[in-house]
C-alpha positions in Angstrom: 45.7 -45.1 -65.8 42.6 -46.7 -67.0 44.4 -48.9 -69.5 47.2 -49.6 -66.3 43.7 -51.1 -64.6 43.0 -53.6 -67.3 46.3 -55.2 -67.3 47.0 -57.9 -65.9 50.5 -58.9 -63.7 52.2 -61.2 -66.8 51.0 -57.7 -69.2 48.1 -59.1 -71.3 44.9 -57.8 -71.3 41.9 -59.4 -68.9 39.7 -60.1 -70.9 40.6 -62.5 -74.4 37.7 -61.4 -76.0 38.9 -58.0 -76.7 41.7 -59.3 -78.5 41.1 -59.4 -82.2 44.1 -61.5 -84.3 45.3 -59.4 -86.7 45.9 -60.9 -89.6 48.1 -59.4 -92.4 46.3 -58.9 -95.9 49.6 -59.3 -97.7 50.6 -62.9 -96.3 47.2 -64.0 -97.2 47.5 -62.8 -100.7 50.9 -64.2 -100.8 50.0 -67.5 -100.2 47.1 -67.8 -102.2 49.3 -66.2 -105.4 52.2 -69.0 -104.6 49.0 -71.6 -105.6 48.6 -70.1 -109.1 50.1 -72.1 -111.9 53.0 -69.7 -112.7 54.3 -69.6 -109.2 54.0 -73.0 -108.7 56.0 -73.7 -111.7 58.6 -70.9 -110.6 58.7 -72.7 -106.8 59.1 -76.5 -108.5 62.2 -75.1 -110.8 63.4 -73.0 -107.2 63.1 -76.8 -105.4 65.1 -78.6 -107.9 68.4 -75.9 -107.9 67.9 -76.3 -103.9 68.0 -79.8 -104.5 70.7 -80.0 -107.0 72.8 -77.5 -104.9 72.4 -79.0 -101.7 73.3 -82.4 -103.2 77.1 -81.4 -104.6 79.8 -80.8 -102.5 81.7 -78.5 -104.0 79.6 -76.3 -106.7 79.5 -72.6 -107.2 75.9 -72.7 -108.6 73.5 -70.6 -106.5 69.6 -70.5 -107.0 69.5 -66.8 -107.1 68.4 -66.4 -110.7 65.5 -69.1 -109.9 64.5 -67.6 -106.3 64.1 -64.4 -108.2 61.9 -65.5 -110.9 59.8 -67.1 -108.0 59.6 -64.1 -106.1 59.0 -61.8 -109.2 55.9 -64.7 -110.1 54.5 -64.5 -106.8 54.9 -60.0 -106.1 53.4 -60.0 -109.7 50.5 -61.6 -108.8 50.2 -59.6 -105.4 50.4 -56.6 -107.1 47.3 -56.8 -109.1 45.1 -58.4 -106.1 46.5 -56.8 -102.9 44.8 -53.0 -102.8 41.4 -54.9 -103.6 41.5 -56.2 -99.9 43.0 -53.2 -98.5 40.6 -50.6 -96.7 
């Protein structure tokens, strides 16, 4: 009832400043592992096969192989700096 109270009609809470943006430990890891040196080499190769790909009409080449590399690169790199940040 007490939590009914503090709501407002449109269902957000009265008062902003109790409101904390969560932000999610792994996206920030993420994206500061896709600016190491590997991953970014991983991502340019995984840019080119887009590019390549996208600019034939009639191919059966898919960028699987090099999407996988990228995301192996990049959950590598998590791995070994994610549970440092984690409570």
């Amino acid at each position: 009832m007490v939590f009914e109270e503090k709501m407002v009609m449109n269902g957000e809470p009265e008062n902003e400043e109790e409101e904390q943006e969560m932000v999610d430990p792994l996206e920030t890891v993420r994206q500061k592992c896709e600016e190491t040196e590997h991953c970014l080499n991983t991502q340019e190769r995984l840019e080119q096969c887009e590019t390549r790909v996208g600019s034939r009409s009639s191919t059966e080449e898919d960028c699987t192989e090099e999407l996988f590399d990228f995301l192996h690169a990049r959950d590598h790199c998590v791995a070994h700096k994610l549970f440092h940040s984690v409570k």
